[in-house]
N, C-alpha and C positions, 0 to 999 in steps of 0.2 A: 784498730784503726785501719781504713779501708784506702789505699791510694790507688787513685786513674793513671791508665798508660795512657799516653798521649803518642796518638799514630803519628807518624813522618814515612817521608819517601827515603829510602836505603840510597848508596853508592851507585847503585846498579842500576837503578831505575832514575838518577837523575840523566845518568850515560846516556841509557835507552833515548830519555823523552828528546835531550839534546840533539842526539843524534838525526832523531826523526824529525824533529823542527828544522835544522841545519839542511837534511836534505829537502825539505818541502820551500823552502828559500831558495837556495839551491835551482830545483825547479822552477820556480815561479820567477827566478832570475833570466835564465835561459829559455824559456820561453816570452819572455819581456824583451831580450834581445832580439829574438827573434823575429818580433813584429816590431820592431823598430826597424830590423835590418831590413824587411818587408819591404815599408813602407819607402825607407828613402830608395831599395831598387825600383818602386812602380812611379815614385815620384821621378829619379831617374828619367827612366822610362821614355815618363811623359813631356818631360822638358826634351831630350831627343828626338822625338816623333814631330813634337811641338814644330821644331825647328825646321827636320825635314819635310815636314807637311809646308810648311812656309816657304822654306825653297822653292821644293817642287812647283807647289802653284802659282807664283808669283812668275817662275819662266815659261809656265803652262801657257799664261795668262798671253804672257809680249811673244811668242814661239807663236801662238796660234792667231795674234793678229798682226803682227808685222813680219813672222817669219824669221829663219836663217839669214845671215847675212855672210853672205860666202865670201864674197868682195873682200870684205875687212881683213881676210884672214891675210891677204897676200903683201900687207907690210907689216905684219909681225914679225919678230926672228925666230930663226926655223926649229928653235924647239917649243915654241905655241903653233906654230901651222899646222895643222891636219894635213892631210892626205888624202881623206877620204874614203879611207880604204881600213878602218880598225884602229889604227894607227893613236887617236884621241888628244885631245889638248886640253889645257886647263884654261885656258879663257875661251866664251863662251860669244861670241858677237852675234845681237840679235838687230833689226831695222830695228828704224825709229833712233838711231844714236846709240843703245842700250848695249852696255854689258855685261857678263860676268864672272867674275873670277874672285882669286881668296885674298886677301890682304892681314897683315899685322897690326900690332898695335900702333905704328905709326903710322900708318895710310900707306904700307908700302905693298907690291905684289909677295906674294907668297909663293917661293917655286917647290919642287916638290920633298925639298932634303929638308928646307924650313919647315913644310909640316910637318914632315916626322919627326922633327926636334921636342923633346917635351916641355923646352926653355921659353921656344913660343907660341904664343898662343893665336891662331889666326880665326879669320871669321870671314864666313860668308858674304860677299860685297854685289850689292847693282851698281853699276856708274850708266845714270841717263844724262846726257848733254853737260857733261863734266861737275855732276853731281854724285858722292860717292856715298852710297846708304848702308849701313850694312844690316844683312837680315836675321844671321845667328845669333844667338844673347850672349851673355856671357860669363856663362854656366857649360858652356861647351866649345870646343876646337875640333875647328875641321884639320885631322889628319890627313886625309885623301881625297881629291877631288879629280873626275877625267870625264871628257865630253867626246863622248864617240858618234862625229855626225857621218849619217851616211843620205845619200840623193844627192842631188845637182840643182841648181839654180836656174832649170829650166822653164820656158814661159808657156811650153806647149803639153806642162804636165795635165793627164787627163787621167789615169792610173791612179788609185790607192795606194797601189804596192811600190810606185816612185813615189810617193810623198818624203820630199825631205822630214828626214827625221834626229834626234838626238839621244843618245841613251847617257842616262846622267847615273855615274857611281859612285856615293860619296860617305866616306866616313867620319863619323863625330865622335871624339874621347870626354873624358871628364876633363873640365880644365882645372887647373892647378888651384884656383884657388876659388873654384863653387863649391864650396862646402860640402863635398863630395870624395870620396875615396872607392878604388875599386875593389880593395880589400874589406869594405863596409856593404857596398853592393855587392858582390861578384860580376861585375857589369865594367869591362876595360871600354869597349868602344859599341858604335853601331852602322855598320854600312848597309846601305843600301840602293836597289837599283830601279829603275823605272825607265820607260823611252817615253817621249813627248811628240806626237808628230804636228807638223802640219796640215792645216786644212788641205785637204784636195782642191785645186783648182777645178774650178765646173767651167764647162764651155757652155754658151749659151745654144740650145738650137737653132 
């Protein structure tokens, strides 16, 4: 009488195949985090830029048709006054009414110890004719904001290089609770600079 071996896998070869699965999982884990964590730093990113591009343009926009508005600055209290001279403020007066500066969640100003705080969260604000908009989402806080205007509010500008001008600094963090970490991105904040000038005044010939 004749009896069949019936093949099986040994001890050592279940190890083996184990082992090699566990790492291919393993792999395909960590590269799956990977492009996750990808994704939300370009998503990031984009809500960033998003925001700053929105800024920027929308003061491009009231800066280049009604101008600085130097006047306003002189009953502020003296730590939003300019100078002139580098010196920089965080509210921004443009003609036409128009302002800008950062506010909280209650409609209140933001000064500059409040944004560093990470308890609140502030956002970009226009106030035209005692309307307050705000343009940041909120998916981000502005940390730092400074308007460094230089020129004068002369009527006989004929010069490019006197063109009142502003250079706008400003930095965006993740806020606390956009669904966002910067331990998930590597992405804590994002500043940036840009100046805005003034049209030249043309004199007619």
């Amino acid at each position: 009488m004749k009896f069949s071996r019936h093949s099986g896998f040994t001890l050592i070869e279940v190890i083996v195949a184990v082992t090699i699965l566990s790492i291919l999982l393993l792999s395909i884990f960590f590269v799956y985090t990977n492009i996750v964590h990808a994704n939300r730093r370009l998503e990031l990113l984009r809500v960033m830029r998003d925001n700053v591009r929105l800024v920027t343009e929308t003061i491009a926009s009231d800066v280049r048709e009604h101008g600085i508005d130097f006047g306003h600055y002189g009953s502020l209290p003296a730590v939003y006054r300019p100078d002139f001279s580098g010196s920089g403020t965080t509210i921004l007066a443009v003609g036409g009414d128009t302002r800008y500066f950062v506010v909280n969640a209650l409609g209140s100003v933001c000064t500059g110890e409040m944004m560093r705080d990470p308890v609140q969260i502030c956002s970009f604000a226009r106030e035209h004719a005692g309307t307050i908009e705000r343009l940041t989402g909120r998916r981000v806080d502005v940390r730092d904001i400074w308007f460094f205007i230089s020129g004068d509010n002369l009527d006989d500008i004929t010069n490019a290089d006197y063109v009142p001008k502003v250079l706008i600094s400003i930095e965006l963090a993740v806020a606390a609770d956009a669904g966002f970490s910067s331990g998930d991105t590597g992405i804590s904040s994002l500043r940036v600079q840009t100046t805005i000038n003034e049209r030249p005044y043309q004199s007619s010939p």
